[in-house]
C-alpha positions in Angstrom: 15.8 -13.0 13.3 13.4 -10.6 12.6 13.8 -8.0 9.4 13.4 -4.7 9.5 10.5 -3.8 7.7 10.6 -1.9 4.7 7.9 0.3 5.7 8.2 0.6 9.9 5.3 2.4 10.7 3.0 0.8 8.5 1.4 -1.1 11.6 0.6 2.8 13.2 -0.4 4.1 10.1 -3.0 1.5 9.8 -4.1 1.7 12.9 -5.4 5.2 13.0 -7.1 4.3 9.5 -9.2 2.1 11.5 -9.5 4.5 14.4 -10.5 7.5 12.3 -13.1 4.8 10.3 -14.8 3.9 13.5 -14.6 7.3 15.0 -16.3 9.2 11.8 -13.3 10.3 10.9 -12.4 12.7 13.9 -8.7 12.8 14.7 -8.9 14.4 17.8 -10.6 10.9 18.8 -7.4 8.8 17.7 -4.5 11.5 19.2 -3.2 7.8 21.1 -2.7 6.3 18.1 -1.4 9.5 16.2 0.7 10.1 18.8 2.2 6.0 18.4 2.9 6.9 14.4 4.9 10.0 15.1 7.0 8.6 17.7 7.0 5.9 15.2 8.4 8.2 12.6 10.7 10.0 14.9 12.5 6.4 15.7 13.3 6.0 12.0 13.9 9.9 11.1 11.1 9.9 8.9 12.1 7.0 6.6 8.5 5.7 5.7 6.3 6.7 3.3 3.6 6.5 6.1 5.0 9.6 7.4 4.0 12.2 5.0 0.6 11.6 6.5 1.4 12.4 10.2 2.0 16.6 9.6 -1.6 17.0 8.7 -2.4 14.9 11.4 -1.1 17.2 13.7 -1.9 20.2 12.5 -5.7 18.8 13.5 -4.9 17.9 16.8 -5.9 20.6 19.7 -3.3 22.2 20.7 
């Protein structure tokens, strides 16, 4: 069985690293995969450090 992992949206939070890295860093060229980390974040109410990150995030996207 799988565990949960310590850190659950690591996966999404590395994923828009590589997004933003191959989109010269422009978020409003990731807002799929921003949008995957904070619905990842909302699953486990915030619970990963990965999550700090995702405020400033939005506050880039258009609105």
């Amino acid at each position: 069985m799988a565990q949960a992992s310590k850190e659950p949206c690591k996966k999404e939070a590395c994923d828009i690293q590589a997004c933003l890295s191959k989109n010269n860093f422009l978020p409003q060229k990731c807002l799929k995969v921003i949008e995957n980390l904070q619905s990842c974040c909302v699953k486990c109410d915030y619970k990963s450090t990965h999550c700090a990150s995702v405020s400033g995030l939005l506050k880039q996207m258009p609105k």
